[in-house]
N, C-alpha and C positions, 0 to 999 in steps of 0.2 A: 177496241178495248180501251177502259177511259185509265188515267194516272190510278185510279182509286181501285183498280181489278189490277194493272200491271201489279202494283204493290201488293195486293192481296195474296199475287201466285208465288211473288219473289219473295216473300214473308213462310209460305207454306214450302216452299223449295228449300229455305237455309234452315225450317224448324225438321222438315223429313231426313236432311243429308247433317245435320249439327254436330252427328259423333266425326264421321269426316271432317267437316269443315274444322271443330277443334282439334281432332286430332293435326291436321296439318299445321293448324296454329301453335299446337304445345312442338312440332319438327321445327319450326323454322321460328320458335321461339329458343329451343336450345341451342339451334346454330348462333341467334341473335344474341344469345346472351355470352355463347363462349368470345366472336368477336366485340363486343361492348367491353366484354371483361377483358382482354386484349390491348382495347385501346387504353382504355382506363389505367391498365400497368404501366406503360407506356407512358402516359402522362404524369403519373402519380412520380414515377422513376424521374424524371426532369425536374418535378417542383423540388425531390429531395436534393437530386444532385445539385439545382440553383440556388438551394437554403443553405448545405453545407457549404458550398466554397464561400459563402459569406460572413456566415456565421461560424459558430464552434458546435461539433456534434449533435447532433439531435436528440432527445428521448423517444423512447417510442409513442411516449404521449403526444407531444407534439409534431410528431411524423401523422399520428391519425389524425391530428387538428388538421395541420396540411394537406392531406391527400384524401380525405371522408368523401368529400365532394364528389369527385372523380367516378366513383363507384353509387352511386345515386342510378345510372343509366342502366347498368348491368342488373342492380338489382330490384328496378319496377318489371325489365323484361324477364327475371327469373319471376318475379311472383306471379305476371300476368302468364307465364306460363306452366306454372306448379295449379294456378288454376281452372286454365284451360283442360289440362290432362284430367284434373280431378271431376272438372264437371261432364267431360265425354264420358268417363267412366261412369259417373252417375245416372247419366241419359239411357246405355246401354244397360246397366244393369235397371232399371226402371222398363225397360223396353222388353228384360229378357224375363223381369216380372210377368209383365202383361201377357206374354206370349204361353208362359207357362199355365197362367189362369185359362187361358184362352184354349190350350193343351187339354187342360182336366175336365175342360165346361163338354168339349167337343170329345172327349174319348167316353166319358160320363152320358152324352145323350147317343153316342155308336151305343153301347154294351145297353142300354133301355130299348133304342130301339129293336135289337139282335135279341132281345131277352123277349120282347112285345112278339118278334117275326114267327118266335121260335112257338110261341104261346097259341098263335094264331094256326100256322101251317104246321107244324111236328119237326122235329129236329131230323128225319129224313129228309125233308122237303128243303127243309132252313139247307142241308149241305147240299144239297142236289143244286141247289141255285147260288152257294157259293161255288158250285164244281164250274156251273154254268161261266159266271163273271170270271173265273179263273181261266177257264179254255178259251172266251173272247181275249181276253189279254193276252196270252202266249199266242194265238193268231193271227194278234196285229206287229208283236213283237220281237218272238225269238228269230226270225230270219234277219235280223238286221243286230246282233247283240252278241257280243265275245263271250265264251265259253268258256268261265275257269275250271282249272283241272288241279283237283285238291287231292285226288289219291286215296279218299273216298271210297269209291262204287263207279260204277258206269252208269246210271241212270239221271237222264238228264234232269234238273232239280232248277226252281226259278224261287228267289227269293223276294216275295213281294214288300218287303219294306225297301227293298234298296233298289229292287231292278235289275237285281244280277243274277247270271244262268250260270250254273255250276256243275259238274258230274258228283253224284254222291248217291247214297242210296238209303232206305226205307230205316233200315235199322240202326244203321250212325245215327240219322236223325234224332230218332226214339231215345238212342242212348246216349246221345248229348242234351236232352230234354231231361232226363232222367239224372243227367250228372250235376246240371244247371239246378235242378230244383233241390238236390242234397247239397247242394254247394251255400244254396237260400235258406236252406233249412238250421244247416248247422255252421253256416256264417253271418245269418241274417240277411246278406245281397249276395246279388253277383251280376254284371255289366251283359248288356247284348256285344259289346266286344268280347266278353269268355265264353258265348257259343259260338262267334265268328272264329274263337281259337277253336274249337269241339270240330267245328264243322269244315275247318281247313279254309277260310273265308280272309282276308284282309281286312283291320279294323277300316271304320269310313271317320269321318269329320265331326260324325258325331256318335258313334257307338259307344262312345267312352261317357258319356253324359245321359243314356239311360239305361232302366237297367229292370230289375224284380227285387220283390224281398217278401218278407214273411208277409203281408198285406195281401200281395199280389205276386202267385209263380207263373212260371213260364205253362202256357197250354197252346204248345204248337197244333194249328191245324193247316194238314196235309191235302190236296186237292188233285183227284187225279185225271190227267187231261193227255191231250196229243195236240203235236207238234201239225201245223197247218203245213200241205202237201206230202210232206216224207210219212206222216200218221205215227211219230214215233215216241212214245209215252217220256210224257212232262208231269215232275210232282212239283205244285205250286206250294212254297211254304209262305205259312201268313202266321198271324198268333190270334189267337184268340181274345188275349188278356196283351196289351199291349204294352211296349217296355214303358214307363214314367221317368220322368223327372227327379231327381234327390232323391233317386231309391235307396240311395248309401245313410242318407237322415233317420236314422233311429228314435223312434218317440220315446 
């Protein structure tokens, strides 16, 4: 690889990691700034103390004429680190732009093609072959995957947004569907973390970030399958209408 590709990947490595990299710049710009400003006091303290025993009292004005200088270091590193911080922040939200366009483009051509599958085979078929994709998953996975116990139901339950197996049962479900959509109805939203509360579920990292609203409510669909070797009936929960982004933004 010649200098002109080495440079090209190390150019594409600090523009992919840049919220890191400023981030650690704007950490060890604050430390840098509180010892600068440190020393600086330190200094500034002496030139006063060697002006007064000379002279007669100082003004505060010419205390700042004296000691301005001093603090010049502390505060290129406070700037360069006020904008450090502000351009990770900007990189990231720019980043979390794109991902959300990227979000609506990609849930926007699911529900067309879901819409086309359903047109084509009949919405018996359409769930027969999501029952299908839902039993291959719980075959490959539930024997290796912790079982929470929400107090619910006893029926084993997999939530396919998250990957977590749950006991709960048929009519919770329904009736946290049901509470989620009055909840949309006569509050305008409500979070996929206030059916994680419905359904006895812990919020995750990001349940608090999507959610329903009048646009778009919650249309859980239920998938019923068995557990690979024991044969012991698994309901896969998916949604049909998937949670979004700013569903709290009111137009």
């Amino acid at each position: 690889m010649g200098i002109l590709g080495l440079a090209k990947r190390l150019q594409k490595l600090m523009v992919d990691n840049s919220p890191v990299i400023l981030t650690a710049i704007g950490v060890t710009g604050v430390v840098t700034t509180a010892y600068l400003t440190g020393k600086a006091s330190i200094k500034a303290y002496r030139i006063l103390e060697e002006n007064e025993i000379t002279h007669d009292p100082l003004t505060p004005r010419e205390k700042v004429a004296l000691t301005w200088t001093c603090y010049i270091p502390p505060a290129m590193a406070a700037v360069a680190t006020v904008a450090a911080i502000i351009t990770a922040n900007r990189v990231e939200s720019r980043r979390a732009a794109a991902l959300a366009v990227v979000y609506s483009l990609s849930e926007k051509a699911f529900e067309e093609y879901r819409s086309k599958v359903i047109e084509k085979m009949g919405e018996k078929k359409e769930q027969a072959l999501r029952d299908e994709v839902a039993q291959d998953r719980i075959s490959r996975q539930v024997g290796s995957r912790e079982i929470i116990v929400t107090g619910n139901g006893s029926v084993l339950c997999h939530d396919a947004f998250t990957g977590r197996y749950f006991l709960c049962d048929h009519e919770t479900i329904r009736r946290a569907e049901n509470d989620i959509n009055h909840r949309v109805i006569h509050d305008s939203y409500a979070s996929l973390s206030d059916l994680y509360d419905l359904l006895g579920l812990a919020h995750t990292s990001f349940s608090d970030e999507v959610g329903w609203n009048l646009d778009k409510l919650l249309d859980i669909d239920i998938s019923a399958t068995l557990t690979e070797g024991t044969q012991k009936p698994c309901m896969v929960i998916d949604f049909k209408v998937a949670p979004v982004r700013h569903y709290d933004r009111l137009q």
